[in-house]
VEXLUM-645996 format. One record per residue (C-alpha): residue in three letters; x, y, z. Coordinates in steps of 0.05 Angstrom, whole numbers, padded with zeros to 5 digits, always signed. Example, Ala and Ser with C-alpha at 12.3 -4.5 7.8 and 13.67 -1.06 7.14 Angstrom:
2
ALA+00246-00090+00156/SER+00273-00021+00143/
//
This chain:
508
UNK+04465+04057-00767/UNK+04518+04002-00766/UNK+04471+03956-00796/UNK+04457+04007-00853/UNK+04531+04023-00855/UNK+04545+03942-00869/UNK+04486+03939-00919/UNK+04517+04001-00962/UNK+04579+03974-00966/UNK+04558+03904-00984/UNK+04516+03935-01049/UNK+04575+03969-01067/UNK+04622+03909-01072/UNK+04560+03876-01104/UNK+04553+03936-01160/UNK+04628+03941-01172/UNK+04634+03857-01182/UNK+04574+03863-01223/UNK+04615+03909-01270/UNK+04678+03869-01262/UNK+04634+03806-01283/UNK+04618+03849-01350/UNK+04683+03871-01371/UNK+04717+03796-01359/UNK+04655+03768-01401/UNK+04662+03814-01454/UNK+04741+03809-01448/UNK+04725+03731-01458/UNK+04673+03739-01512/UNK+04724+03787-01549/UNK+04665+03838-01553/UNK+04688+03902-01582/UNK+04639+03949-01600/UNK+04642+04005-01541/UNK+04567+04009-01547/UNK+04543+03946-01527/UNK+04593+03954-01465/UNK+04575+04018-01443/UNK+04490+03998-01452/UNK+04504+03940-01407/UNK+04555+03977-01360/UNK+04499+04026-01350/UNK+04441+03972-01338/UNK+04485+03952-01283/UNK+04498+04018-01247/UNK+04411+04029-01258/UNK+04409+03963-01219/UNK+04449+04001-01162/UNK+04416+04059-01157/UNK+04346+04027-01157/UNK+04375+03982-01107/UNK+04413+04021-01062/UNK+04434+04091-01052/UNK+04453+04149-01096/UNK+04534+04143-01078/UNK+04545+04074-01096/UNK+04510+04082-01159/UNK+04558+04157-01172/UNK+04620+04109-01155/UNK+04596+04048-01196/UNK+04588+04098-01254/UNK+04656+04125-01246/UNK+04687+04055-01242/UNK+04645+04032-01304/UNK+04666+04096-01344/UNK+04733+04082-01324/UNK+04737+04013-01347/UNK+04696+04037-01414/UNK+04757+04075-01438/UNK+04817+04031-01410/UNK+04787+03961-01432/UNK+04746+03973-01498/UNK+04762+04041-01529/UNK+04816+04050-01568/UNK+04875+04057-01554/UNK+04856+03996-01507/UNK+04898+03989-01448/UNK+04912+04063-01436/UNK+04876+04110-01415/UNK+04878+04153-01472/UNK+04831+04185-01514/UNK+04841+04192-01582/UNK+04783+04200-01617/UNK+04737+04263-01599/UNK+04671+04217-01602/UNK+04698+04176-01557/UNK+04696+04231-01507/UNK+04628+04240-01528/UNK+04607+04172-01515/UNK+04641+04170-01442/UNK+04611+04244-01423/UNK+04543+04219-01448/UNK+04549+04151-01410/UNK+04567+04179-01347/UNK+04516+04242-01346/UNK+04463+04195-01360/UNK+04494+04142-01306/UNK+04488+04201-01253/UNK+04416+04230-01278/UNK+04384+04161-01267/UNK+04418+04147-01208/UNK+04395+04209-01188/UNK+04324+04198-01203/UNK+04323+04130-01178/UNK+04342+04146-01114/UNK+04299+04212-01111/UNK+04241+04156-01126/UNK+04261+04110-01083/UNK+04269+04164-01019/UNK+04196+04185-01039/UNK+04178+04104-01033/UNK+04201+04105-00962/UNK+04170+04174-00946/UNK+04115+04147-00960/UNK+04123+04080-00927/UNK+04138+04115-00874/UNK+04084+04171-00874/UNK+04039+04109-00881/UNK+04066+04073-00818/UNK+04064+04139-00771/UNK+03993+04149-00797/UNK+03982+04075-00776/UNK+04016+04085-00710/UNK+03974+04156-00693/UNK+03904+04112-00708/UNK+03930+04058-00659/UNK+03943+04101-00611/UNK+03887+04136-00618/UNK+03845+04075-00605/UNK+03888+04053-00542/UNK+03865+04131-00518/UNK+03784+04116-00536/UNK+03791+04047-00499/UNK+03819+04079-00438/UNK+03750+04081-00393/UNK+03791+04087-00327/UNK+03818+04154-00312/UNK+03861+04125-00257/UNK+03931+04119-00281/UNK+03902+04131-00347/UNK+03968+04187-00360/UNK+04020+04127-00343/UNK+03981+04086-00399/UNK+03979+04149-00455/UNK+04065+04144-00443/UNK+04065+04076-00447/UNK+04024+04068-00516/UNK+04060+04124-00546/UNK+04124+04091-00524/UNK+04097+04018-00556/UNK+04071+04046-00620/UNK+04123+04078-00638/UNK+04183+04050-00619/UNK+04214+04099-00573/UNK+04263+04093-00515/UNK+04236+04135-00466/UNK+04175+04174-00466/UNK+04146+04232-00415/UNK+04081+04267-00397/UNK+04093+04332-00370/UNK+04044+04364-00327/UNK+04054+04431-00293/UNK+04029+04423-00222/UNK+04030+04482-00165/UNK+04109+04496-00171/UNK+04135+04425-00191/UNK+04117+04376-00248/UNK+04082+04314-00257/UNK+04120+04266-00302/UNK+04085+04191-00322/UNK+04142+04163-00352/UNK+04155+04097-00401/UNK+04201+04064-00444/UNK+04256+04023-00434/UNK+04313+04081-00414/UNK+04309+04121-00360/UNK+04324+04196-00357/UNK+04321+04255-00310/UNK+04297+04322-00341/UNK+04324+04386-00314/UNK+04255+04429-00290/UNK+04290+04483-00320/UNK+04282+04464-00381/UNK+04216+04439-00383/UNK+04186+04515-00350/UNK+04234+04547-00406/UNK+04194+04504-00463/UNK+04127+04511-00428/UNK+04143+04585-00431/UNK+04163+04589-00499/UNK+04102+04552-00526/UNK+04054+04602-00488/UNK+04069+04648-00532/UNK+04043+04664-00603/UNK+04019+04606-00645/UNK+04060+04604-00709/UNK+04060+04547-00759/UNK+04125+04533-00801/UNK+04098+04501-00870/UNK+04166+04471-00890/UNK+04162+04413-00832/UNK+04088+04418-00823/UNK+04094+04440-00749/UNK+04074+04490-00698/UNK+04127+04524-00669/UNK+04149+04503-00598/UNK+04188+04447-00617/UNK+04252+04437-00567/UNK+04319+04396-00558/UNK+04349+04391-00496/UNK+04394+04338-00463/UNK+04375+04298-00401/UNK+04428+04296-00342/UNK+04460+04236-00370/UNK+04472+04278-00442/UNK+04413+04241-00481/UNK+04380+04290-00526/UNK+04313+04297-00515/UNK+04250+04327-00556/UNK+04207+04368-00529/UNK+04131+04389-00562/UNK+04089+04426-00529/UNK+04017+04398-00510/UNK+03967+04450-00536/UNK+03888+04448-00536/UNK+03862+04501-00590/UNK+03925+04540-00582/UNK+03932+04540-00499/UNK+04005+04493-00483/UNK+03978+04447-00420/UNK+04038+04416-00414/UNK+04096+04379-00454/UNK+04111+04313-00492/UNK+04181+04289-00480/UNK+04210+04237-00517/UNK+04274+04209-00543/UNK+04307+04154-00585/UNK+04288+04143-00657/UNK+04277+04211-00698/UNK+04198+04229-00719/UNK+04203+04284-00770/UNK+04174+04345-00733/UNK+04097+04340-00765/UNK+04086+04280-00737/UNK+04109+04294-00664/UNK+04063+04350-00670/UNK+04006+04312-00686/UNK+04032+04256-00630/UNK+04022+04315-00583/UNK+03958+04340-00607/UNK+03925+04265-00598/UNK+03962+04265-00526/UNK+03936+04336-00506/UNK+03862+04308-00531/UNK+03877+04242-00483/UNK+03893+04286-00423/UNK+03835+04339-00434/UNK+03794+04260-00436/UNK+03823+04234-00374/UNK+03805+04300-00336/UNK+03738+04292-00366/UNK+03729+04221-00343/UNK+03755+04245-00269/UNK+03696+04299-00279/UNK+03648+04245-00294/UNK+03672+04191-00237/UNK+03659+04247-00190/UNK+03586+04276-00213/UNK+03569+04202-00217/UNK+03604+04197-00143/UNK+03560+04258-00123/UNK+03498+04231-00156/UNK+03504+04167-00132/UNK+03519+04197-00057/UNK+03458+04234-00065/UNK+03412+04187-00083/UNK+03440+04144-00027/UNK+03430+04203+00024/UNK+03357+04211+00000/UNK+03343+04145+00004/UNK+03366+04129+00069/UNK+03330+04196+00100/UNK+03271+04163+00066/UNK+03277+04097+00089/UNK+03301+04116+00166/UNK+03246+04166+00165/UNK+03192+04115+00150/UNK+03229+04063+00198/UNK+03232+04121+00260/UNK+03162+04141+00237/UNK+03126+04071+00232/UNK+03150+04054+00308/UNK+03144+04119+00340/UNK+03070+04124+00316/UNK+03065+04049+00342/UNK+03094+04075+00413/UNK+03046+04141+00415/UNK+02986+04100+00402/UNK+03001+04047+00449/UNK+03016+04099+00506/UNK+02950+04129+00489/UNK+02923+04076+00496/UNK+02959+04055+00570/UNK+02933+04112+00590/UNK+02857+04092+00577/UNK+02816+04067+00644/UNK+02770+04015+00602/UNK+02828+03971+00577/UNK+02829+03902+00606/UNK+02896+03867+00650/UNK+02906+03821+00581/UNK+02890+03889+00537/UNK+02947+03933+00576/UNK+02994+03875+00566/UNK+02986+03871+00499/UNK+03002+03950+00494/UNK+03062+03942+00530/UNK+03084+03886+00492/UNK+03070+03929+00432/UNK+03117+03986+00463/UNK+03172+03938+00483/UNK+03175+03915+00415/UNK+03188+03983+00378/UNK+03232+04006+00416/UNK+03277+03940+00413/UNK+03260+03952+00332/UNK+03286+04017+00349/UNK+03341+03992+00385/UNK+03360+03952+00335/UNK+03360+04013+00282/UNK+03400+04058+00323/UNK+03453+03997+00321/UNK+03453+03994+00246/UNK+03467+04062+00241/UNK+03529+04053+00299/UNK+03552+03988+00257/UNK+03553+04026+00194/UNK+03601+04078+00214/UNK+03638+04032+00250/UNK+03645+03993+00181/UNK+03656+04056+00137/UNK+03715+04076+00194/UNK+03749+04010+00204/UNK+03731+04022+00270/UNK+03707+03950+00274/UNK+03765+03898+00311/UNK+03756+03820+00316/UNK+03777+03798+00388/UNK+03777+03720+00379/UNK+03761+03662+00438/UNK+03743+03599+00435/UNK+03664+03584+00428/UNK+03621+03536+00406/UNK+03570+03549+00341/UNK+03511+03533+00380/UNK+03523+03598+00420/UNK+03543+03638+00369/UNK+03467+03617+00343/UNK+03442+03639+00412/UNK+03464+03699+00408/UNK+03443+03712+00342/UNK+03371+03691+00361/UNK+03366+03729+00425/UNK+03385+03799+00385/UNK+03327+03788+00339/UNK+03268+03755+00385/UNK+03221+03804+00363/UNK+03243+03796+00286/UNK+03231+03723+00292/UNK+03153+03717+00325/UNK+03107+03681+00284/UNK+03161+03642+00247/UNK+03183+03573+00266/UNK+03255+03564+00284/UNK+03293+03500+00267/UNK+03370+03503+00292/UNK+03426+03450+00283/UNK+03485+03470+00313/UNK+03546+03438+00341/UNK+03564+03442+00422/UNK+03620+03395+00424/UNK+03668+03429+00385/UNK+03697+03497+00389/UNK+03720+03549+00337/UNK+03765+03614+00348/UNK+03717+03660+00322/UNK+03687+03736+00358/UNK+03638+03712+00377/UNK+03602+03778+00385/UNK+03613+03801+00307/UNK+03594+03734+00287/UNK+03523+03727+00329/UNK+03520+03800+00306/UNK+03525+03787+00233/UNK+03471+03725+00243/UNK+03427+03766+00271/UNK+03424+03810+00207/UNK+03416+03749+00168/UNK+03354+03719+00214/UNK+03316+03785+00207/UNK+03328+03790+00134/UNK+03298+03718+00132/UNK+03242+03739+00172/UNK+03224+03796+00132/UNK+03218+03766+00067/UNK+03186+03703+00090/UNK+03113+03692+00094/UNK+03088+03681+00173/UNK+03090+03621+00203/UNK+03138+03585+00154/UNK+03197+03563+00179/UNK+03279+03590+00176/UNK+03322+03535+00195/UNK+03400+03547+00215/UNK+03456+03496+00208/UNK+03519+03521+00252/UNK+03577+03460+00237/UNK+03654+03467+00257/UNK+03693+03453+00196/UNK+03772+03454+00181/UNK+03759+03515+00153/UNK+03726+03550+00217/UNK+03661+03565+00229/UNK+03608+03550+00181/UNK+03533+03577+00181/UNK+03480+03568+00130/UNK+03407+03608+00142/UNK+03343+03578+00103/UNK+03275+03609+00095/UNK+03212+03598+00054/UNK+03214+03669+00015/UNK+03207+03684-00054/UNK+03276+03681-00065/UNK+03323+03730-00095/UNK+03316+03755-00167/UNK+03382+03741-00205/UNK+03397+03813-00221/UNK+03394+03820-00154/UNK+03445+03773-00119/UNK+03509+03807-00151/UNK+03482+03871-00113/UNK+03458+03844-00049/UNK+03505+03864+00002/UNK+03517+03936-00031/UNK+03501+04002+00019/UNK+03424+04017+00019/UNK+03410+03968-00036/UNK+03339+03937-00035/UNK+03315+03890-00099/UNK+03244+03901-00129/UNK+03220+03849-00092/UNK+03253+03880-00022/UNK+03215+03943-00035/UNK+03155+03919-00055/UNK+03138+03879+00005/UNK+03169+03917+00064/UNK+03204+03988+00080/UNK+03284+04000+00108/UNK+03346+04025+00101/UNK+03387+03965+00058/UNK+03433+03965+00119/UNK+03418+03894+00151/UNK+03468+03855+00092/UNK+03523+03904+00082/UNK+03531+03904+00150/UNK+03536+03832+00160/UNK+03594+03834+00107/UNK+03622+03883+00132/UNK+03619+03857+00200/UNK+03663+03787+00179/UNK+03705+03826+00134/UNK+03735+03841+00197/UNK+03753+03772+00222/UNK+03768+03751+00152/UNK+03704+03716+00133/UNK+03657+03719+00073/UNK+03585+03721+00059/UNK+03540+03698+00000/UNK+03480+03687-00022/UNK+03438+03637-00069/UNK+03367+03610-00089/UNK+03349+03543-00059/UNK+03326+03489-00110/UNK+03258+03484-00069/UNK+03252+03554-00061/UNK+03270+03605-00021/UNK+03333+03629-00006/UNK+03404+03607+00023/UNK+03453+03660+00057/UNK+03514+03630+00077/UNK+03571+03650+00120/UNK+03652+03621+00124/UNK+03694+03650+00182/UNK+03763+03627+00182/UNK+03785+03598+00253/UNK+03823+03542+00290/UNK+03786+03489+00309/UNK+03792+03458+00380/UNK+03760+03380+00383/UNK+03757+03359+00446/UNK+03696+03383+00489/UNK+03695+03456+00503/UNK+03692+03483+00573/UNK+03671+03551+00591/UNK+03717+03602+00617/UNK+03775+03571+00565/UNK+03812+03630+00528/UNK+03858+03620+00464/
//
């Protein structure tokens, strides 16, 4: 306002020197015939009001009319008028003066209607376009404020949501105010009423001022889908004629009614998604209970038969003793799992050497590794501050993954090193590899690539446990495709490192 103030007043000294400039020129120039004066006094007071507004071109016709009869009509240097015409002459230039004015500046406050028109309609498609780029329904409310806030330039800027007997306000802008709830269940109230439209300012009715506790007035529209308010659009600091808040409101009700219907989504694809995962791991732990059980049955049967040979029942038993560690070893995967998904899952850290860790690992999965050879390197000399039983846990998932997906009798080789970063282990095999689309998803719940389930059954337990498992103790797990084939699963645990020769029985 100052800044318009300072501009109108500058225009006005400029109009009334421009008609000064005339009448010394012409005073100069000894030109005398009143209407040459009064054609070019009047081009100058067109200039103001095409150039600025209608009051400084009223007071630079006055002025001009003024000078007219005191400089150049006769008697000259009175203000006298003698001669009826000349009355004429001064009545016709200033009712012309003021109708031109007048139509200028009509012309000119259509020009920045428009303008202006133009720029709200520019700032409603923006906005709109923030609204269909908004995928995320989290926090998506606090982002609607903040655009509408942006885009059109105003100081502070509320969604109102009724909730059960308080509201739900996602603020923006750069002021910060404090709404009485009063007055936002009084406007809600008012707006559920009947739906009128006022034709004059292009507007549903609703509309609302109030002031904020610190005296700031404050607009209030309702937010109405088909004609039902859901809530309210608060905002305050530069004026928006009342059509265009109503629109703003009707593009911000549509952007709520979206976020709810992107929460709706998230959770049908949540409950999909959680379906299919529950089907497929009844499938898979059905086939895995199934496939040993049957193994067990047989075998027993078999135990029980009076023809088998010494070297016959041994095999049996061997047979039994290895589905039931298989089952074993399910039954833990399911226990790891919810210890994962419960945080349940502690690292207590001592000192140990990798070559144990790899021990460990190797002794959990005996029967996973028969009929592959076994090539270790692994440090004994140094220690690492490491669990040792998450870490020769998470191992073990990795060595029966590589057995499973390797062909028998090739080899899996395991480098255990103690490195300034902690404990380092890298797990080779002689598989087919992993298929690219696959590695991003490897260590997801119950996921299994094409090539997983076309060569054996399970659950897609074995690697999101073994994340999950050095998630724990801080470490990381990732996999890649070995230039020579085959693939390379990798593990980082964070840990102090201890150089001199470890001796059992040491604790941290």
């Amino acid at each position: 306002m100052r800044r318009h103030s300072w501009a109108t007043a500058r225009d006005l000294v400029l109009a009334l020197g421009a008609i000064a400039l005339v009448t010394v020129g012409f005073g100069q120039l000894e030109v005398t015939n009143p209407t040459i004066v009064a054609l070019t006094y009047l081009l100058v007071v067109l200039l103001a009001a095409a150039l600025s507004v209608l009051w400084v071109a009223i007071v630079s016709s006055v002025v001009a009319v003024l000078l007219l009869n005191y400089f150049f009509m006769p008697p000259v240097g009175t203000f006298t008028i003698v001669d009826p015409e000349n009355w004429v002459a001064l009545l016709v230039l200033l009712v012309v003066s003021l109708v031109a004015s007048n139509l200028s500046s009509s012309v000119r406050a259509r020009a920045r209607e428009a303008v202006a028109r133009r720029d709200e309609l520019s700032r409603l498609f923006d906005l709109s376009r923030d609204i269909l780029l908004t995928t995320e329904s989290e926090n998506a409310h606090l982002s609607l404020a903040r655009s509408i806030a942006r885009r059109f330039e105003l100081d502070y800027v509320a969604i109102c949501l009724p909730g059960h007997g308080e509201w739900r306000l996602h603020e923006a802008g750069a002021r910060s105010l404090v709404l009485a709830q009063g007055d936002l269940d009084t406007a809600l109230h008012a707006a559920q009423g009947t739906l009128e439209f006022n034709a004059r300012e292009r507007a549903y009715g609703g509309h609302r001022t109030v002031r904020s506790t610190d005296g700031a007035e404050v607009d209030l529209v309702p937010l109405r889908l088909g004609g039902r308010a859901i809530g309210l659009l608060a905002s305050a600091g530069r004026s928006i004629e009342p059509g265009t808040l109503d629109a703003l409101a009707g593009v911000a009700a549509i952007a709520v009614e979206r976020v709810q219907f992107l929460e709706e989504r998230k959770t049908a694809e949540i409950d999909r998604q959680s379906n299919e995962l529950k089907s497929a791991l009844l499938a898979s732990l059905g086939h895995d209970l199934r496939t040993p059980l049957t193994a067990i049955r047989l075998a027993a049967s078999n135990l029980q038969a009076g023809w088998l040979s010494e070297e016959e029942r041994r095999t049996q038993s061997d047979l039994v003793l290895t589905e039931v560690e298989r089952l074993s070893r399910l039954f833990q995967n399911i226990l790891d799992m919810a210890r994962i998904e419960t945080n349940a899952v502690t690292a207590e850290r001592e000192w140990v050497v990798p070559g144990e860790i790899v021990d460990a690992a190797v002794t959990q999965v005996q029967h996973a590794l028969r009929g592959h050879r076994l090539e270790v390197s692994a440090e004994h000399d140094r220690a690492v501050q490491v669990d040792p039983r998450v870490t020769s846990s998470a191992l073990a998932h990795l060595l029966e993954n590589a057995a499973q997906y390797s062909p028998e009798g090739s080899a899996i080789r395991i480098d255990a090193a103690a490195t300034p970063e902690g404990l380092s282990i890298v797990v080779k095999d002689e598989g087919p590899g992993i298929a690219e689309a696959d590695i991003p998803h490897l260590f997801e719940r119950f996921y299994r690539g094409r090539e997983a389930r076309r060569h054996s059954a399970g659950a897609g337990m074995g690697l999101a446990i073994t994340r999950g498992l050095l998630a724990a103790e801080g470490g990381r797990v990732w996999a890649e495709n070995r230039p020579e084939g085959g693939a390379q699963f990798s593990i980082a645990v964070p840990g102090a490192i201890r150089p001199e020769e470890f001796q059992p029985g040491d604790t941290p």
